[in-house]
C-alpha positions in Angstrom: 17.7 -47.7 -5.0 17.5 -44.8 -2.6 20.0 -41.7 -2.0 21.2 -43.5 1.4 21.3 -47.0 0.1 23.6 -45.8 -2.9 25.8 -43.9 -0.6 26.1 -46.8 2.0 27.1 -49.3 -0.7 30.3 -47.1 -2.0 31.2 -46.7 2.0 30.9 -50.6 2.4 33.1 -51.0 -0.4 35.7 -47.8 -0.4 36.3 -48.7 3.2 35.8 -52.3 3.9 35.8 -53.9 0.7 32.9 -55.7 0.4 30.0 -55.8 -2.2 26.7 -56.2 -0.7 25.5 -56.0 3.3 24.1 -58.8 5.2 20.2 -59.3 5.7 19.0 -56.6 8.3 22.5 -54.1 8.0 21.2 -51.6 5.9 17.4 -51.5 7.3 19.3 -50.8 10.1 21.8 -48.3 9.1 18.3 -46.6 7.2 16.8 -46.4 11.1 19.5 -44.7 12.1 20.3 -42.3 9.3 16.4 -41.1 9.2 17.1 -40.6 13.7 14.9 -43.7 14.7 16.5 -45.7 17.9 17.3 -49.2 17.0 18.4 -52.7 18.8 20.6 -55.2 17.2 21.0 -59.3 18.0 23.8 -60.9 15.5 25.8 -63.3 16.7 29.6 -62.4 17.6 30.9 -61.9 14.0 27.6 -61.7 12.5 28.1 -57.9 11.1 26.8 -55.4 14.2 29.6 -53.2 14.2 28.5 -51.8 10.4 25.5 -51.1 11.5 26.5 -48.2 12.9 30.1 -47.3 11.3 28.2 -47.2 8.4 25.7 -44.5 9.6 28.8 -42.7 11.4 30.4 -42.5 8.3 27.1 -41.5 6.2 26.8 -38.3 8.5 28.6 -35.4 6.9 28.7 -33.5 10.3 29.6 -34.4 13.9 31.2 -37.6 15.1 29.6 -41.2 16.3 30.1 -41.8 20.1 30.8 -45.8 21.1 30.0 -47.0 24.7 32.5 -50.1 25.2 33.0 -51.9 28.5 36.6 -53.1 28.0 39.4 -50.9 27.0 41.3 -53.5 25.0 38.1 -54.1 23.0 38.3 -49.7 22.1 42.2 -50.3 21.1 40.9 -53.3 18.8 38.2 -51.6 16.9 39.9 -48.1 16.5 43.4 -49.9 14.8 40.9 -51.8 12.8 39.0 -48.6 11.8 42.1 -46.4 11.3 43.4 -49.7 8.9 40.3 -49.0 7.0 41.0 -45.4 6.5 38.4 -44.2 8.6 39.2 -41.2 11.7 38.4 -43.0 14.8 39.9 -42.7 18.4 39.3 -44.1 21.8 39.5 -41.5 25.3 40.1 -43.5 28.4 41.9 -44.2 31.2 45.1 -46.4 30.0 46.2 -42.9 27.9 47.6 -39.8 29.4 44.7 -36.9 30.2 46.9 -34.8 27.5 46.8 -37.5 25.1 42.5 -38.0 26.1 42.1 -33.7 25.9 43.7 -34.1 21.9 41.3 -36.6 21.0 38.8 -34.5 22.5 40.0 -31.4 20.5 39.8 -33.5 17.3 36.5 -34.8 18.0 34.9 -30.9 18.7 37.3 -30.0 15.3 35.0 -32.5 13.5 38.2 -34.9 12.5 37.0 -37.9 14.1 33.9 -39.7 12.3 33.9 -42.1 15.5 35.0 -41.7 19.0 35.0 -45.0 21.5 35.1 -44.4 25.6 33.4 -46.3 28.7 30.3 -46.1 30.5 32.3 -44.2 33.4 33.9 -42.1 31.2 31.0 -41.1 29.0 28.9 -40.5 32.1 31.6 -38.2 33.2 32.0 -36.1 30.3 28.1 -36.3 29.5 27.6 -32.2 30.4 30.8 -31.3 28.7 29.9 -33.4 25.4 26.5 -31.3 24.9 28.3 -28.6 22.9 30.0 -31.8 20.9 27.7 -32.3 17.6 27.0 -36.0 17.9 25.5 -38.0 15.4 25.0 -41.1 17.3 25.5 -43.3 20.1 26.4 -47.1 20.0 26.2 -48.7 23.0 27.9 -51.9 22.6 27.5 -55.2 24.6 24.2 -53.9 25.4 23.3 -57.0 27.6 25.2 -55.4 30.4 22.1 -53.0 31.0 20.0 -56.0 31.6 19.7 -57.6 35.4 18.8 -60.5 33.6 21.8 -60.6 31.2 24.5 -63.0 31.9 27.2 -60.0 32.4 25.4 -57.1 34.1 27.2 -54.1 35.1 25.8 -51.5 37.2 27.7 -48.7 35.5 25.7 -49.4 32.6 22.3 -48.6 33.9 23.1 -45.0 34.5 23.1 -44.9 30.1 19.6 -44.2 30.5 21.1 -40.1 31.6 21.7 -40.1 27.2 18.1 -40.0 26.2 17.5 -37.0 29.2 20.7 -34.9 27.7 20.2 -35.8 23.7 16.5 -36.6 23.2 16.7 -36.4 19.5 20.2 -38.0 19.0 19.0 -41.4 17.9 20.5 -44.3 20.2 21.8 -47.8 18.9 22.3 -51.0 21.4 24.3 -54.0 20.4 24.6 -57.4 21.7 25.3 -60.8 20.6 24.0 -62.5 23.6 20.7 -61.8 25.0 17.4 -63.9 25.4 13.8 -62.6 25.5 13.8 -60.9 28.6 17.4 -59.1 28.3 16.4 -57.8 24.9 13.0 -56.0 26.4 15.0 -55.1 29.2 17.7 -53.5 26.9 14.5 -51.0 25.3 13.3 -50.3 29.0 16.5 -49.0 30.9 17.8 -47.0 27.7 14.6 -45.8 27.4 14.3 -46.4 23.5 11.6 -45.0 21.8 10.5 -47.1 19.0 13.5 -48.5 18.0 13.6 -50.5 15.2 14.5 -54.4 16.0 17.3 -56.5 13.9 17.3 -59.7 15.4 19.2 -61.9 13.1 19.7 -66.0 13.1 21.7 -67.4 16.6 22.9 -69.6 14.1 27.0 -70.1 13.3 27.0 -72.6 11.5 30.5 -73.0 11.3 31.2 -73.8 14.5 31.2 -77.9 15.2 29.8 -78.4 18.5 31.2 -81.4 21.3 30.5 -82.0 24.8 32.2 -84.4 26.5 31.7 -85.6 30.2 35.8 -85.0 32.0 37.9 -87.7 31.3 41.1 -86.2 33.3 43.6 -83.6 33.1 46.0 -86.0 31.1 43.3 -86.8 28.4 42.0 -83.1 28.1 45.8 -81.8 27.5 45.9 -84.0 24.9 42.9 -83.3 23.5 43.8 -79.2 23.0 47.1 -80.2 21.9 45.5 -82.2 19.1 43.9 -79.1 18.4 46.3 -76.9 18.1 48.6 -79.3 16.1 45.1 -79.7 13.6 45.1 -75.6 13.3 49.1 -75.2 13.5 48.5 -71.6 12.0 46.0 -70.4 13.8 44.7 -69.7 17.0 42.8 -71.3 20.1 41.4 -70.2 23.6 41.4 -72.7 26.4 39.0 -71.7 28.7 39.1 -72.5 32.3 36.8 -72.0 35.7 39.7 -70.9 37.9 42.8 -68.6 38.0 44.8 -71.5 39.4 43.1 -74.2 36.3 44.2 -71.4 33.9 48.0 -71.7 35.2 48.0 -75.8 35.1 46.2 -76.0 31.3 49.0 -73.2 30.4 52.1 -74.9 32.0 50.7 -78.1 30.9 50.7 -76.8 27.0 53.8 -75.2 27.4 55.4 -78.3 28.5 53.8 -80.0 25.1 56.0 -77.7 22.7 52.8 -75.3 22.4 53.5 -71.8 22.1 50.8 -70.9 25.3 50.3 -67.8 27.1 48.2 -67.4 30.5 45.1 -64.8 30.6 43.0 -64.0 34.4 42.3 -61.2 36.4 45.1 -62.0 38.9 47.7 -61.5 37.0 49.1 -57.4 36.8 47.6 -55.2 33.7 51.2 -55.9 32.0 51.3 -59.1 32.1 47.6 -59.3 31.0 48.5 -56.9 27.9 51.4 -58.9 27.1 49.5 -62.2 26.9 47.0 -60.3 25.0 48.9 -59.1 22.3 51.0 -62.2 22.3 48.0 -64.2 21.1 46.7 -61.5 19.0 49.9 -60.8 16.7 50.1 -65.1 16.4 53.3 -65.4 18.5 51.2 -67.5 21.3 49.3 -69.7 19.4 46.8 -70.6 22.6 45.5 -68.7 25.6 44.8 -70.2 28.9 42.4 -67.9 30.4 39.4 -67.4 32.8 35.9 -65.8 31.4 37.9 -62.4 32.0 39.2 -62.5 28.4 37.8 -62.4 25.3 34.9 -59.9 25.3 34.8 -58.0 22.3 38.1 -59.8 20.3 38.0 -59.3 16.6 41.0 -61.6 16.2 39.6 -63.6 12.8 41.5 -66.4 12.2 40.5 -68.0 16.2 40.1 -72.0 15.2 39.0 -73.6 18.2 37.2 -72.9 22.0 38.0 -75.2 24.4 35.9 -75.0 27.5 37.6 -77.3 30.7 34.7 -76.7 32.9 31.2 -76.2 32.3 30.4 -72.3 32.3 27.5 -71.1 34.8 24.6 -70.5 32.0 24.4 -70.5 28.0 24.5 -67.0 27.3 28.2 -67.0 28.5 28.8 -70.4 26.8 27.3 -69.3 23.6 29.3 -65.4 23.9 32.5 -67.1 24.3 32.5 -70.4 21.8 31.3 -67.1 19.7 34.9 -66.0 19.4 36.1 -69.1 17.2 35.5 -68.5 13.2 34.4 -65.1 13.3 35.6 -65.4 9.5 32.7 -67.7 8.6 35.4 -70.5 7.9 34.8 -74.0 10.1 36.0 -74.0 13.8 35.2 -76.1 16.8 33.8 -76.0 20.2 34.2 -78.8 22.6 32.4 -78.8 26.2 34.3 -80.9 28.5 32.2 -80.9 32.1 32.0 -83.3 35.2 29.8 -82.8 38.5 31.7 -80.6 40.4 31.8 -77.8 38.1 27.8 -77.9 39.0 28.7 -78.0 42.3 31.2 -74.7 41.9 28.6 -72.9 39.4 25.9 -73.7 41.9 28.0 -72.0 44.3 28.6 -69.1 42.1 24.7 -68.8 41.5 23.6 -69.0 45.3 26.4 -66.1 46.1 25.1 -63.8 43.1 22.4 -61.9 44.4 19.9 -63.1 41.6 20.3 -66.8 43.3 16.6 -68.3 41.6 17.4 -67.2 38.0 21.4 -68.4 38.0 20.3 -71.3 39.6 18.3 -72.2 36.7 20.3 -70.5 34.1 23.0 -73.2 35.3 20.4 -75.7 35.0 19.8 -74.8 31.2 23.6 -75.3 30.4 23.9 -78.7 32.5 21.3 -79.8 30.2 22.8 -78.8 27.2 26.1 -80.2 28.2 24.4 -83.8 29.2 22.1 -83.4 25.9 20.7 -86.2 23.4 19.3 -84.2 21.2 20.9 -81.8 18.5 23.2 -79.3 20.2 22.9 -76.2 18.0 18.9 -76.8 18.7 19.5 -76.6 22.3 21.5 -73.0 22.0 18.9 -71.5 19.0 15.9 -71.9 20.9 17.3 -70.8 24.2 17.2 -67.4 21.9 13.7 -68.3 21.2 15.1 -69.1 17.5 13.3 -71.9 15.9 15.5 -74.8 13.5 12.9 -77.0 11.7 15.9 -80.3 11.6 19.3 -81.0 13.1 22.2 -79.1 12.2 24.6 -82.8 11.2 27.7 -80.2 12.6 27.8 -81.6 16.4 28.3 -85.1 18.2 24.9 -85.7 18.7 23.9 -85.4 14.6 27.3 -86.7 13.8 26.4 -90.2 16.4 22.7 -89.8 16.7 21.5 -91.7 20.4 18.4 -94.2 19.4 15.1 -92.0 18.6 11.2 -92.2 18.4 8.3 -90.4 17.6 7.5 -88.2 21.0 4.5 -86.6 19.4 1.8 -88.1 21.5 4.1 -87.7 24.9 4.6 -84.1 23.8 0.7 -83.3 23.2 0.1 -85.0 26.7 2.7 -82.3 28.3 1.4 -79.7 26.2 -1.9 -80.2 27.5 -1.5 -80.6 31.0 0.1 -76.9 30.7 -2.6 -75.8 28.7 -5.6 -77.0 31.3 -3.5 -75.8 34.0 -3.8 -72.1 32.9 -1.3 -72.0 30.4 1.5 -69.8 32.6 1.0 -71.2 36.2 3.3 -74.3 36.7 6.6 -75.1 36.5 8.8 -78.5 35.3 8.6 -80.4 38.9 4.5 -79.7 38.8 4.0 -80.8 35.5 5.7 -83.9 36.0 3.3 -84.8 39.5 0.3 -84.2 37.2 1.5 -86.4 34.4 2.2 -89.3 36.6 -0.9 -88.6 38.9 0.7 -87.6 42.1 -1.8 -86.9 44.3 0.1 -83.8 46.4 -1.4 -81.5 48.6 -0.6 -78.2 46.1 -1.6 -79.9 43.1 -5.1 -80.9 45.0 -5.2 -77.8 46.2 -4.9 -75.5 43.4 -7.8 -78.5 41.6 -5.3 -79.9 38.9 -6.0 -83.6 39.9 -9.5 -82.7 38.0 -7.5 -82.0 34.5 -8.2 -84.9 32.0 -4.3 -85.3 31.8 -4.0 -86.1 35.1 -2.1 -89.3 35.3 -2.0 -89.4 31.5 1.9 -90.3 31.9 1.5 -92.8 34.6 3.3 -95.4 32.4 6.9 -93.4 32.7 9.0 -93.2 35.5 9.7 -89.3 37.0 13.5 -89.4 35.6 12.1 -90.7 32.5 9.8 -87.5 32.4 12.8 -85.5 33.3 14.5 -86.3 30.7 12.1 -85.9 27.9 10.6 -82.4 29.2 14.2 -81.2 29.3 14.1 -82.4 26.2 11.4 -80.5 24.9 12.3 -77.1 26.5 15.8 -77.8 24.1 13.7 -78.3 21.2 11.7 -75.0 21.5 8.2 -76.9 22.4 8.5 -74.9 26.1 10.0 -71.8 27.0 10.5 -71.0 30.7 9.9 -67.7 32.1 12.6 -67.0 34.3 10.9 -63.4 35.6 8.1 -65.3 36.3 9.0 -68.0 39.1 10.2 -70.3 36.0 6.7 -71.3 35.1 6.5 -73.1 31.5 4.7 -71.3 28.6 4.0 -73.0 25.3 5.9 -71.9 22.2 4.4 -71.1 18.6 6.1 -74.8 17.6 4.6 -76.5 20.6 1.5 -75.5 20.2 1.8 -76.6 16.6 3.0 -80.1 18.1 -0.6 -79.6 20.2 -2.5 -79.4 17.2 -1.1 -82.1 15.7 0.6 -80.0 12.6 4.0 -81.4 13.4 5.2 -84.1 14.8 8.2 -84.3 17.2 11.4 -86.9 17.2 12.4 -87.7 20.7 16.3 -89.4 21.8 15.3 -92.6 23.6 16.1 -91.7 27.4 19.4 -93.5 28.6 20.4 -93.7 32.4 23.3 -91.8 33.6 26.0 -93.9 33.7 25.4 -96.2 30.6 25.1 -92.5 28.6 28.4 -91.3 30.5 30.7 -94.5 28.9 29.7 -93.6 25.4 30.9 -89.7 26.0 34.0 -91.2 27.3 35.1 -93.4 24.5 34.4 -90.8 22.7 37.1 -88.3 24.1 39.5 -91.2 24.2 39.6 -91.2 20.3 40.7 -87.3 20.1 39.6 -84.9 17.7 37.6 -85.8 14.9 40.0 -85.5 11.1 38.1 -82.7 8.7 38.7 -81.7 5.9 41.3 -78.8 6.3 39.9 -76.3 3.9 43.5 -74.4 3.9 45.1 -74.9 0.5 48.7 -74.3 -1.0 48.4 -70.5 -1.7 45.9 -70.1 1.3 49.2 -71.0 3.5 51.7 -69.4 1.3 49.2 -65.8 1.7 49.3 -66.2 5.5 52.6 -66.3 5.8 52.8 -63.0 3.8 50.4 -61.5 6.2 52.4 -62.0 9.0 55.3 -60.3 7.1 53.7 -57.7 6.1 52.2 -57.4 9.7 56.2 -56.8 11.3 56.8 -54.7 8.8 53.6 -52.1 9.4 54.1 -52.3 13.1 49.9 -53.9 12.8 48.5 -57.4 14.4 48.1 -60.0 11.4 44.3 -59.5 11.1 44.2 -56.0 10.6 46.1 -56.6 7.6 43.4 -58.8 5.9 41.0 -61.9 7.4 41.7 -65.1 6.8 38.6 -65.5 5.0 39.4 -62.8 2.9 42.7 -64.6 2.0 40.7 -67.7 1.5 38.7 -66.1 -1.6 42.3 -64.0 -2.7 43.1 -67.8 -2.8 40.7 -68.4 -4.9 40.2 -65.6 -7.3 43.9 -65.2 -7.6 44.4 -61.6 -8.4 47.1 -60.2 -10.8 46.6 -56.5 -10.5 45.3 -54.3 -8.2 42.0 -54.2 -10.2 41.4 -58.0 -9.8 42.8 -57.4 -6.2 40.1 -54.9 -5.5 37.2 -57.7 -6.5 38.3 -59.6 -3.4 35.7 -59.8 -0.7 37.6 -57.6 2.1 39.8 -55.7 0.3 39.1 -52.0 0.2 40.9 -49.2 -1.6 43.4 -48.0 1.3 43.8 -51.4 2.0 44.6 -52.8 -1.6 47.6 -49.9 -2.0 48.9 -50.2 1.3 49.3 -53.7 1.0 48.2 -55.0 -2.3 51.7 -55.4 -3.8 52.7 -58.1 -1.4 50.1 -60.3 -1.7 50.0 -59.7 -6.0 53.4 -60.8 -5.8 53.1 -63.8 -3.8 49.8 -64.8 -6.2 51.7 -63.9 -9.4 54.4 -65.9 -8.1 52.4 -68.9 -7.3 50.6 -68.4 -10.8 54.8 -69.1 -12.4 54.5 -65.2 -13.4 57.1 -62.7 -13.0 56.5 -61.1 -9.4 56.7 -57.5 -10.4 53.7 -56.0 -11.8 53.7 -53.7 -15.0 55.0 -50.1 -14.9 51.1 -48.7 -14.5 50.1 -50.8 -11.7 51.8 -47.5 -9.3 49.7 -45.2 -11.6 47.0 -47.2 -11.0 47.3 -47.3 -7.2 47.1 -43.6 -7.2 44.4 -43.6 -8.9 42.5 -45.6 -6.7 43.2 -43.4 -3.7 42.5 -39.9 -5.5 39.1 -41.5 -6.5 38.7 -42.6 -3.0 38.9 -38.6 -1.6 42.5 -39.2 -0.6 45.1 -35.9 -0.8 48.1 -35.8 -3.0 49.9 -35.9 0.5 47.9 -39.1 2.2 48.8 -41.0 -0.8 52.0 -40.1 -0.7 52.0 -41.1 3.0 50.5 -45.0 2.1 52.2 -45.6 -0.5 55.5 -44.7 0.8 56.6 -42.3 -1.7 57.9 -38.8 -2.3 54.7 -36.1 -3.1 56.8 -34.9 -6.2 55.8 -38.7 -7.6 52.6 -38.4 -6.3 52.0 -35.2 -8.3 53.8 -36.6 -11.2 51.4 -39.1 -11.3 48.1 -37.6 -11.0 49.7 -35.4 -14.0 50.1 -38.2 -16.2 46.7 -39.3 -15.1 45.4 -35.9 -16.3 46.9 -36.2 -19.7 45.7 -39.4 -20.0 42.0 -38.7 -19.2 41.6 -40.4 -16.4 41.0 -38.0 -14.0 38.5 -34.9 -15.1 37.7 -33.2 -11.9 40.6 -30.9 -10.7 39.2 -28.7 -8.2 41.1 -30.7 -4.9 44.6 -30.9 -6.9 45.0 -27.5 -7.7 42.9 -23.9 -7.2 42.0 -22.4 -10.4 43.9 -19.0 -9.3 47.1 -21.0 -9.6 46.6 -22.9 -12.6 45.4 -19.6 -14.3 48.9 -18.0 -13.0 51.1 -20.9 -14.0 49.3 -20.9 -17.6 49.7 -17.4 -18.0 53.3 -17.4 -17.1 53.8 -20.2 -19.6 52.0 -18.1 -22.7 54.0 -15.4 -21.8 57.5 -16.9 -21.8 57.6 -20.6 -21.5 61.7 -20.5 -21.7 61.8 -18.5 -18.5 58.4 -19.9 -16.9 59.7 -22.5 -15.0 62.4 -20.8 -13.1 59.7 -18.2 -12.0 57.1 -19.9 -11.3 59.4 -22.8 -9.3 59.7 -19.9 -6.7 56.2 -20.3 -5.6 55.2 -23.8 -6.8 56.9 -26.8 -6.4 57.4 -28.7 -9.8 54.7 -31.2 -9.4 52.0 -28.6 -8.9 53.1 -26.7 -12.3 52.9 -30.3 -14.0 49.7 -30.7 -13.1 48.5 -26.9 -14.1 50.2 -28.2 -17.3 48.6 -31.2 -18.5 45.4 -29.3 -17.2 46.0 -27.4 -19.9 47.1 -29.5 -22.7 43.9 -31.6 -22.3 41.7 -28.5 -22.6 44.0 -27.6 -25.6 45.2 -24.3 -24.0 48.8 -25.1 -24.3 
């Protein structure tokens, strides 16, 4: 194990509590602590914030700056940082210039380890900041470079000024939501030089996945209210195309006895903030909103994403469904679309500015919602992410449509790409050549020649239609979008070509016949799970919210629910057993520890208090964990004369050996000499420089090295 991989593993679990990184994290935080560039894909909760708080904290010099689009998204990850125990801080424009300057000061001091601000703001202070010793920059939801991301913001592409000011200040970009042509995009405009690549699994598992064709405002109320009756201690997002559909869904809840708060960017920055923190400290259990929330929200214990209208393309879809079980515990998604939310997309797409590739972005995700075929298929290979067999968590798996073996219709599409050039024709041209259509650009350009002309004859065009939009959801065709959206053959399909793998194939079913089924199925409500919450599970979330009034910090700061899941389960009597949980770290497990011991003890029939070591103990934790006699005193909430009275006994008992941060050795020599000389008199001279504490400690120093 190397130097850096050693020292990453006692951050990951001082800090955050956790034994081991995910695939990818620590070849990543490697990159970055050796000065290479890098580029991250993980899905939202899928780990990309450690990849570079970890390097940020590895640095012994100079501070970590994070570009961030949103300021609520800065506020989010700093209180979570500073929960941790780590120095982190935020400058922008919410906070008075004074305020801004003293974070500024702090970061030049060297006191912050990582510092958060926007594009705008960075760009502004870019000059200033070269005298600021920076270890490295994050930018975070990196897609918003990209003029082919889903989300682009022009502010972003002046990043590119970081490499021209710190050429050898290594550069990390972030995203959970980018295909193919974003992610190269991302490299060219922040002019990365040979940045290493994590691109982890699309994959979240967790998430069940429903679309449903509209059934009505009535029905969909119900529906959410289902929900939120399912999850009745957790949260939800109801997302909806308008301002005014985001009032009506709200008002609607409301009027159901649900605890619902309203979210859109027509509503004033107080009111906004209010809903916000409403639905992030759990007093509003659901939030209406528009697309305008949700970027960036950490908030773990999210059950459920409703969509009331179909969004414009996947990468949005995928982004925000994102949000729900960032814990890794099972959540839902459910798609509810009808026609004219085409219609209003469509409009959105012809007024962009980038009309051709949002007008067939928005044909991607009308597919998906109208899909036969496994959803989570759909979404992984629109990220060019391959699934070898169904994922059995989404309608379709859960009530598979009729099937066959599409092999030999596949090959034919396959090769009437492949004789046509391989990259020169698109899903309409494909589907004349199949069925032999005889049109003037196909003669033209000689593809009436092909041996597959006509090959498809047998199938009517919709027929076709279906089955190639199929195929491009499976992963057998990828279109190029910066290429007039011609087709190109994957890996798999030309697999499928060669006849190594076969492919399965939903039996195509007109419109309206598919469109009943969907329906019916709303009608029925949500589908009954398992609920995975247990007695104590319940019992520790309620002590999270206490303990969440009481230190003035939104319930998941405190701890995740996931990490109260496995407390749940490992049912931890001391702050040692405590500390084996999956989330807890050492700041964390003193500053809060005792609460949830208690409740668990409790549970367990055992007396609630804990022995008269476990405080001992605590401080030992903290002193081990580079804390200061006055810090600790600080978390835990007690006087620094206990503080030193504990590290003391500590001392005496051998269970701390190193001295030098308690206590310089001019002092302890003085205090031990005054002691030999005349210990009756001692302590009233000595208690004129030293405070009592400080004099304990100089003498159980001296007891255990036998002096005294």
């Amino acid at each position: 194990m190397s130097e850096i991989e050693q020292r990453a593993l006692s951050l990951l679990s001082r800090f955050y509590g956790y034994r081991s990184f995910r695939p990818g994290q620590l070849e990543t935080i490697e990159a970055l602590a050796s000065g290479r560039d890098a580029v991250v894909l993980l899905p939202t909760g899928g780990g990309k914030s450690l990849c570079f708080q970890i390097p940020a904290l590895l640095s012994e010099r100079g501070v970590a700056v994070v570009v961030s689009p949103l300021i609520a998204l800065m506020q989010d990850q700093t209180q979570a940082l500073v929960a941790n125990g780590i120095p982190a801080a935020a400058i922008h424009s919410n906070q008075d210039e004074g305020y801004n300057r003293s974070v500024l000061d702090a970061a030049f001091a060297g006191k912050i380890k990582l510092l958060y601000t926007s594009p705008e703001r960075l760009l502004m202070e870019l000059e200033h900041w070269k005298h600021l010793n920076i270890s490295l920059f994050a930018i975070d939801e990196a897609h918003c470079i990209s003029q082919w991301g889903h989300d682009f913001r022009p502010d972003y592409t002046q990043l590119s000024r970081i490499k021209e000011e710190f050429p050898s200040v290594p550069v990390i970009a972030l995203t959970a939501t980018a295909d193919k042509l974003t992610r190269d995009d991302i490299i060219t405009q922040l002019r990365l030089r040979d940045p290493f690549c994590l691109l982890g699994s699309f994959d979240r598992p967790n998430i069940s996945l429903r679309a449903y064709s509209n059934p009505g405002m009535k029905a969909r109320m119900q529906f959410i209210a289902n929900l939120a009756r399912k999850y009745p201690q957790d949260s939800g997002i109801a997302y909806c195309i308008s301002r005014d559909g985001a009032e009506k869904t709200c008002a609607a809840l409301s009027a159901m006895g649900l605890r619902a708060v309203c979210y859109h960017a027509g509503m004033s920055a107080d009111a906004r903030n209010r809903s916000m923190r409403a639905f992030l400290d759990g007093s509003a259990q659901v939030v209406c909103a528009t697309v305008a929330f949700g970027m960036g929200i950490d908030k773990s214990n999210i059950r459920w994403v409703v969509h009331n209208n179909m969004p414009g393309n996947i990468e949005s879809y995928y982004q925000e469904i994102g949000r729900a079980g960032r814990d890794g515990l099972p959540a839902e998604a459910v798609l509810f679309y009808s026609y004219s939310d085409v219609i209003m997309q469509r409009k959105f797409a012809e007024e962009s500015g980038r009309q051709g590739l949002n007008i067939e972005k928005l044909g991607r995700m009308q597919a998906y919602a109208e899909a036969r075929v496994c959803r989570r298929r759909i979404l992984l290979s629109y990220f060019s992410e391959e699934r070898a067999a169904d994922c059995g968590n989404c309608d379709i798996c859960r009530n598979p449509p009729s099937r066959f073996d599409g092999t030999i219709l596949a090959q034919k599409a396959l090769s009437a790409v492949m004789r046509t050039g391989g990259t020169n024709i698109g899903v309409f041209t494909l589907i004349n050549i199949l069925r032999g259509a005889r049109r003037s650009d196909i003669v033209r350009a000689g593809y009436h020649t092909i041996r597959t002309f006509g090959a498809g004859i047998d199938l009517r065009q919709e027929e076709w239609t279906d089955y190639i939009g199929q195929m491009i959801q499976l992963g057998v065709f990828e279109i190029a979008y910066d290429d007039a959206n011609h087709l190109r053959v994957t890996p798999l399909g030309m697999r499928i070509l060669k006849g190594e793998e076969k492919l399965t194939l939903s039996t195509y079913v007109p419109a309206q016949q598919g469109a009943k089924g969907r329906k019916r199925a709303v009608e029925s409500g949500p589908e009954i799970s398992a609920d995975p919450v247990q007695q104590l599970f319940g019992q520790l979330k309620a002590v999270r919210t206490d303990v969440a009034r009481k230190e003035g910090l939104l319930p998941y700061l405190v701890f995740s629910d996931a990490t109260l899941l496995d407390m749940a389960r490992q049912r931890p009597a001391d702050i040692d057993e405590l500390l084996q949980v999956s989330g807890v770290g050492e700041k964390k497990a003193v500053r809060f520890g005792k609460y949830f011991i208690a409740a668990v003890r409790k549970f367990e029939g055992l007396t609630a208090r804990q022995d008269t070591g476990a405080s001992l103990r605590e401080t030992l934790v903290l002193f081990n964990a580079g804390v200061s006699p006055s810090e600790i005193a600080e978390i835990k909430k007690i006087k620094l004369s206990t503080v030193h009275s504990h590290l003391a006994n500590l001392i005496a008992e051998g269970m701390i050996t190193t001295y030098g941060t308690l206590i310089s050795r001019k002092e302890y020599e003085t205090i031990v000499a005054a002691m030999q000389a005349d210990r009756a008199k001692a302590y009233e001279t000595l208690s004129e420089t030293f405070s009592r504490g400080i004099i304990d400690i100089a003498l159980a120093i001296a007891r255990v090295k036998g002096v005294l």
